[in-house]
C-alpha positions in Angstrom: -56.5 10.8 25.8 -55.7 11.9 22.2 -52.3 9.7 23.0 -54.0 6.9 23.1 -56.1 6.9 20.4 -53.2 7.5 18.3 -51.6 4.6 19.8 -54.3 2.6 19.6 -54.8 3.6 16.0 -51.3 2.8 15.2 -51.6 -0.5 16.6 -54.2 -1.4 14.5 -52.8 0.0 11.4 -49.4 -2.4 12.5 -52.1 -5.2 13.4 -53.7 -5.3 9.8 -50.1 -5.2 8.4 -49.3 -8.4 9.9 -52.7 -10.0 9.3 -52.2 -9.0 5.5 -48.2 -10.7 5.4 -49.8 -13.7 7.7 -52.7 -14.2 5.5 -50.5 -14.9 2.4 -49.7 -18.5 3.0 -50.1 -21.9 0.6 -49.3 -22.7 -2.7 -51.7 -20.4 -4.3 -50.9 -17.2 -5.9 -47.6 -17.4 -8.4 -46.6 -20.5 -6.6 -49.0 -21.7 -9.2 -47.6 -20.9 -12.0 -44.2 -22.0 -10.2 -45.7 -25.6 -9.8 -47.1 -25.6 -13.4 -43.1 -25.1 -14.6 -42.0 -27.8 -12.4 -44.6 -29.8 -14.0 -43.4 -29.4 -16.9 -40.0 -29.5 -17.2 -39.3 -33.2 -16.8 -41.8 -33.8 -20.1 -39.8 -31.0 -22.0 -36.8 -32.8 -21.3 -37.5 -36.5 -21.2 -38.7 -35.7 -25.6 -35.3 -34.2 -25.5 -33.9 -37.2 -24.4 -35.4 -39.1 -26.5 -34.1 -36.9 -29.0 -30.5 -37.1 -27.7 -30.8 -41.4 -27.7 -32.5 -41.6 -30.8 -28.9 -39.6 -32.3 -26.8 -41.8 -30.0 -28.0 -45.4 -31.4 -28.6 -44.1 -35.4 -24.8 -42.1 -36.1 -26.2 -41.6 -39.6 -28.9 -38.7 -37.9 -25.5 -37.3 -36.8 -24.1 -36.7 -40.3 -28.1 -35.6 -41.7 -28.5 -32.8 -38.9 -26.2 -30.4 -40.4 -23.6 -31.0 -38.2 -20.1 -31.7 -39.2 -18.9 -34.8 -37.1 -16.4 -33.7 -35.0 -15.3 -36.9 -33.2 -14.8 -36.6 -29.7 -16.1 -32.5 -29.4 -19.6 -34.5 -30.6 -19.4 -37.4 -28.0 -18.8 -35.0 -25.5 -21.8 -32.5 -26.7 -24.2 -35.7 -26.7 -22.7 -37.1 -23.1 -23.2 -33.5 -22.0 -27.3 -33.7 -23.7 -27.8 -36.8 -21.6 -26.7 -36.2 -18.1 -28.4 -32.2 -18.4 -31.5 -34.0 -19.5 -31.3 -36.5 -16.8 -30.8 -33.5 -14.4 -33.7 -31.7 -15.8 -36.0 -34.7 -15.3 -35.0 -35.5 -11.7 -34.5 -32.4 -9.9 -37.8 -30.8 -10.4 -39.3 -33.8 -9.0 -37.0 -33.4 -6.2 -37.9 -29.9 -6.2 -42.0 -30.2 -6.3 -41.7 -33.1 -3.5 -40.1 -30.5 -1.4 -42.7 -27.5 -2.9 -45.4 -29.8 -1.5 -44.0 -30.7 1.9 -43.6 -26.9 2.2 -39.7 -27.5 3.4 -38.0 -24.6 4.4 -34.8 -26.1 2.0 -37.4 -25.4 -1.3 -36.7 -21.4 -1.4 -33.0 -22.0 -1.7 -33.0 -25.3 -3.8 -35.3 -23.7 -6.7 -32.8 -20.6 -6.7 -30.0 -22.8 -7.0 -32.1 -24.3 -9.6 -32.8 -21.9 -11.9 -29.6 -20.5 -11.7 -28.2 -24.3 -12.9 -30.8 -23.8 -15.6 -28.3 -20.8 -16.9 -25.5 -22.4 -16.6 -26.8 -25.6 -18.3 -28.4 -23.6 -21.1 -25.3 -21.5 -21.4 -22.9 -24.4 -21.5 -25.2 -26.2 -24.4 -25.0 -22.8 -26.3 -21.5 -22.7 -26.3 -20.7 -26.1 -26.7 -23.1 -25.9 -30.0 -21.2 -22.8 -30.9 -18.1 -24.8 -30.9 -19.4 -27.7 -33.2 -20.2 -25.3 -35.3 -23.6 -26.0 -35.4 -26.2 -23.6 -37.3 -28.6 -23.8 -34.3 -26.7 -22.0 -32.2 -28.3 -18.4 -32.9 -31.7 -19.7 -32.1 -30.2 -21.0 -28.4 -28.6 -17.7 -28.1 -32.8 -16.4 -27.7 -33.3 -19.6 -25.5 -30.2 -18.3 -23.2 -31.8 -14.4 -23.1 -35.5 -15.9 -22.1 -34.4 -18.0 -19.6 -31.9 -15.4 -17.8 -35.0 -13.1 -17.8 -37.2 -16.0 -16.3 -34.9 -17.0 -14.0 -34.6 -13.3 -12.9 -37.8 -13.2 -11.9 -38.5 -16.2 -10.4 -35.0 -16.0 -8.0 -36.4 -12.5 -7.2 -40.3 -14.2 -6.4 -38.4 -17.1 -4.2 -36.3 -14.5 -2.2 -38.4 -11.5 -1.7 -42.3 -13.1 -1.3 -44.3 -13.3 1.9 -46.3 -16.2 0.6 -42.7 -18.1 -0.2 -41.0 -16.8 3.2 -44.7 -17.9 5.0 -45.1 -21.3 3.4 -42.0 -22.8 3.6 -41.1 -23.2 7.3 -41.2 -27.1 7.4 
């Protein structure tokens, strides 16, 4: 008799485990915030595009912004601007399309992501470092925030019950 009570107690304590991972489900809860960055990016980087075309069609903001000209090491920095921007733009779109379809591809798609974001902000940095350009010590704080963010987030996308029970279209 007192076997069964514990095992029925047991069950129950397993039961309520499974109701609590089950019941955390939907986009609420740091998915929020997650969709609020998503939002967000594409405006943050379609001004810096605009930034990026505004230097490529008037060379004389090349020579005023401090930056000494460096022929082809600056085409290649500004070619570089434009396709990261137009990556930053697209794939979050991409990425909330999937986020809102709940698609079982969005866990391992913003991961890849943010680990992009990096690579892209590391690549700017060193690029920058390379022209010589004074701005490169404030990017250097850029890099450190987004690898902590990025942290974070790819730790949220692979270890959350709401992420691993939302995403199974």
């Amino acid at each position: 008799m007192e076997m069964q009570q514990e095992q029925v107690q047991q069950e129950q304590v397993e039961s309520k485990k499974s109701n609590k991972k089950a019941g955390k489900v939907g986009l609420g809860g740091w998915l929020i915030i997650a969709q609020i960055g998503l939002y967000m990016v594409p405006f943050a980087y379609s001004l810096v595009l605009l930034q990026v075309l505004d230097i490529m069609f008037d060379s004389s903001k090349v020579l005023n912004s401090g930056v000494e000209q460096e022929g082809l090491m600056w085409t290649v920095y500004l070619a570089y601007q434009l396709i990261m921007c137009l990556f930053m733009i697209v794939v979050p779109i991409y990425l909330l399309i999937q986020l809102y379809g709940k698609k079982r591809i969005l866990p391992k798609a913003i991961i890849t992501f943010y680990l992009l974001g990096f690579v892209i902000l590391l690549i700017d940095y060193v690029l920058l470092v390379a022209l010589g350009y004074d701005a490169a010590n404030p990017k250097l704080g850029d890099l450190i925030k987004n690898a902590i963010a990025s942290t974070v987030w790819i730790l949220y996308f692979k270890k959350s019950i709401r992420v691993k029970n939302t995403f199974v279209n």
